[in-house]
N, C-alpha and C positions, 0 to 999 in steps of 0.2 A: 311059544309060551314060556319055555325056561330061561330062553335068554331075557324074558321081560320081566320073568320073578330075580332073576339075579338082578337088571337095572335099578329093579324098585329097591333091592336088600344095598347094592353100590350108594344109594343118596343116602343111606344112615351109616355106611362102614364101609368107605372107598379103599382100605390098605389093608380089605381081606378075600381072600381068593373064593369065592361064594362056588363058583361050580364046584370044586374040591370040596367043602367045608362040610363037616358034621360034627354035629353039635351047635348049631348056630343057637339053639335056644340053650342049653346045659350047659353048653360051655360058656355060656353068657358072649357071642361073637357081636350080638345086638343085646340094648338091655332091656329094660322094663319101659324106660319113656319111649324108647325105640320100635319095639312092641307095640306101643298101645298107639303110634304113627303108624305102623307098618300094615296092620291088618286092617285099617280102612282105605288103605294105600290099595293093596290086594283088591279089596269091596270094590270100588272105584275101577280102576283097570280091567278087570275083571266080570263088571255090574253080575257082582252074586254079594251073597248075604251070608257069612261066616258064621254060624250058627253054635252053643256055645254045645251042644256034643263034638265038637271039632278042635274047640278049646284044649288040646294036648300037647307034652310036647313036642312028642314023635309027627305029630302032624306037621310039625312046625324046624324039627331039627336039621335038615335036609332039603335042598332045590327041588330036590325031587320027591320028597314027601309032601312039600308044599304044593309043586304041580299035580300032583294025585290027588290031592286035595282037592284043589279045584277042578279039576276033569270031574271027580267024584257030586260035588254038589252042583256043578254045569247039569250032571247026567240027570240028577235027581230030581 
C-alpha cells in the first residue's frame, strides 16, 4: 500500500523523494490543484471515500500518515 501512495504522489511531483518527505502538505511538496487531483486519485485506487473529518493536514503530511489514513477508513 505505500509503495502505491508514493506512485500516485510520483504522477504530480516526480523530483521529490515521497518516502522521506514530511511535509508534503505544509511544505507545499504538492500544491492545491495537486491536492484536489490527488485525493480522488487515493478514492479510486483505494475504492474508499475521504470523508471531510479527514480533511487535515497531518493526515495528509507524510506516506505514512496517508497510509493510516486509509487502513483507518478501510477499518471503518
Amino acid at each position: 500500500m505505500r509503495q502505491r501512495v508514493i506512485d500516485i504522489l510520483n504522477q504530480f511531483r516526480g523530483d521529490v523523494d515521497f518516502d522521506k518527505a514530511e511535509g508534503i502538505i505544509t511544505k507545499k511538496l504538492i500544491n492545491s490543484i495537486d491536492i484536489s487531483e490527488f485525493i480522488p486519485a487515493l478514492e479510486d485506487e483505494f475504492d474508499i471515500e475521504i470523508g471531510m473529518e479527514y480533511m487535515e493536514n497531518e493526515n495528509f503530511d507524510t506516506v505514512d500518515a496517508i497510509v493510516s489514513m486509509i487502513e483507518e477508513i478501510q477499518e471503518g
